[in-house]
C-alpha positions in Angstrom: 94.2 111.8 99.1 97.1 109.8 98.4 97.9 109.2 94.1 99.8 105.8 95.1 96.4 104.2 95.6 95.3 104.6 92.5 96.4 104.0 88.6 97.6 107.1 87.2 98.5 106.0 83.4 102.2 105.7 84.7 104.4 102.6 83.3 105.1 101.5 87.1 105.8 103.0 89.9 108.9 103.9 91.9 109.1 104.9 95.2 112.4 107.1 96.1 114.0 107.3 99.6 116.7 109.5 100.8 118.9 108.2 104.1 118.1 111.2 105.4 114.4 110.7 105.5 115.5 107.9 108.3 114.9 104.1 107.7 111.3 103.8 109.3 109.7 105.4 105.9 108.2 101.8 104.2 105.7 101.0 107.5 105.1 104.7 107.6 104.0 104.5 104.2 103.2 101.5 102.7 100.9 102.1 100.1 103.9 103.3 97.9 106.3 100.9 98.9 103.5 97.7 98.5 102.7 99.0 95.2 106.2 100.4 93.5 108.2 98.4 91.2 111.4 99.8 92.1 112.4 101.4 95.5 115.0 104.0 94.9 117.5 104.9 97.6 119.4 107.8 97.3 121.8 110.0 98.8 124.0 107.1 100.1 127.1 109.2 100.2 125.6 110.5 103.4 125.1 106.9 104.7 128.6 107.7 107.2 127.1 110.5 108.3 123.6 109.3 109.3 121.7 106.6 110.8 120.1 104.6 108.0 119.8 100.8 108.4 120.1 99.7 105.2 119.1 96.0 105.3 116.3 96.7 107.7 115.2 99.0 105.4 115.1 96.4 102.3 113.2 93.9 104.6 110.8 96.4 105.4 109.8 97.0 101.8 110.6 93.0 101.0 107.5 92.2 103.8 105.4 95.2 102.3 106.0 94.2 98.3 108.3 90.7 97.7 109.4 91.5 94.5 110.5 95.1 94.8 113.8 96.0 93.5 116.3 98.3 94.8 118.9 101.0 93.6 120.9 103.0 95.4 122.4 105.9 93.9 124.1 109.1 94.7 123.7 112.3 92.1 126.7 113.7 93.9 129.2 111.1 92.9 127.0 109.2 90.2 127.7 105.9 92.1 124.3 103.6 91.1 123.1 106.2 88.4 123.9 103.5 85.7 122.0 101.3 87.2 119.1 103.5 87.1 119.4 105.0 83.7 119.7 101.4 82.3 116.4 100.7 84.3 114.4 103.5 82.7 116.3 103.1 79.1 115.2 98.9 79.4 111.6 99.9 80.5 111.2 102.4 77.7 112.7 99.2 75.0 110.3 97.2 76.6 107.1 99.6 75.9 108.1 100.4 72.7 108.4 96.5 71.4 104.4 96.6 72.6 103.9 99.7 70.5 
């Protein structure tokens, strides 16, 4: 059974992505890319050392879910972590004006 199918009380969803994993993962697995909010690519230090096609990546997800967004981030030299943190820290505003 796959969670991404269903509504598990989360805010929205992100889907994360390392180059690593190889840049066939959104058709492998659309559910989470058709349905996440935010697609999280990490580990793009590596991206010298690997074969990751970045932009055929992004149109992959872009068929699967049009208005996805994307980060790309690296916890080993913090490049893109800014990004993300401001992400979370606007989402978690956002809730709390509801509240």
């Amino acid at each position: 059974m796959c969670p991404t199918a269903y509504d598990l009380g989360e805010d929205f969803k992100v889907a994360l992505l390392s180059v690593t994993e190889g840049d066939d993962k959104p058709f492998k697995y659309p559910g989470i890319f058709a349905r996440a909010a935010v697609t999280v690519i990490s580990k793009i230090d590596l991206l010298p050392h690997v074969d990751f096609d970045m932009e055929a990546v992004k149109a992959q997800v872009l068929t699967l879910n049009p208005s996805a967004v994307f980060l790309q981030v690296s916890s080993r030299t913090g490049q893109g972590l800014d990004a993300w943190l401001r992400l979370l820290s606007d989402k978690l505003e956002a809730k709390r004006e509801v509240l």
